[in-house]
C-alpha positions, 0 to 999 in steps of 0.5 A, a space after each residue: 262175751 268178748 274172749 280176748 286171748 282167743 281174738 289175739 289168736 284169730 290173725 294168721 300172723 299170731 298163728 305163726 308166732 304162737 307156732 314159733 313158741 309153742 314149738 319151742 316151749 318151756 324154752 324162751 327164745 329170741 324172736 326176730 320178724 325174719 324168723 317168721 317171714 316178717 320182714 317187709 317194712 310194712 310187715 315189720 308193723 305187723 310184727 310188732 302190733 300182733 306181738 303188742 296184741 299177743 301180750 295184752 291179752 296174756 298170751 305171751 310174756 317177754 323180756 325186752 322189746 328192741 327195735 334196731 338196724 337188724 329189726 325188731 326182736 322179741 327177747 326171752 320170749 315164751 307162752 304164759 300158763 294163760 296163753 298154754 291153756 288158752 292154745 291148747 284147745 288148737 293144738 293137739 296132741 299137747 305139747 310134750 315136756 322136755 327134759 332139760 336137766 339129767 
């Protein structure tokens, strides 16, 4: 059987990038490649093939995808409920709630 979500997760650049929004999550926030040391231009690639591969198999949600002068960047990006429960088999203890309203 051919786990897709968890064969988006084996490279070590999609480790870096889960880690980024794990870290983060329930908070969307703005991916740039240099936020994850991607910023070589073949590295650039990289970036943007393991974030095609990462939404593909409904690890992770975003709202636009842009590639400019500064590099591409991943806009309001988080983890899906597919992709928490997927990752969190690799994560331990779970992540922790945060509070954001009193």
């Amino acid at each position: 059987m051919n786990d897709e979500p968890a064969q988006a997760f084996k490279s070590a650049d999609a480790k870096t990038i889960v880690d980024a929004l794990w870290s983060n999550w329930p908070i969307v926030m703005t991916l740039r490649a240099a936020d994850v040391d991607m910023i070589a231009p073949d590295r650039v690639i990289d970036f943007i093939r393991t974030f095609q591969e990462l939404s593909d198999a409904g690890l992770i949600s975003y709202e636009a995808f842009v590639v400019g002068p500064g590099g591409p960047q991943v806009i309001d990006t988080a983890l899906t409920a597919r992709g928490r429960a997927v990752l969190s088999a690799y994560y331990h203890p779970p992540v922790a709630l945060r509070q954001l309203a009193s």
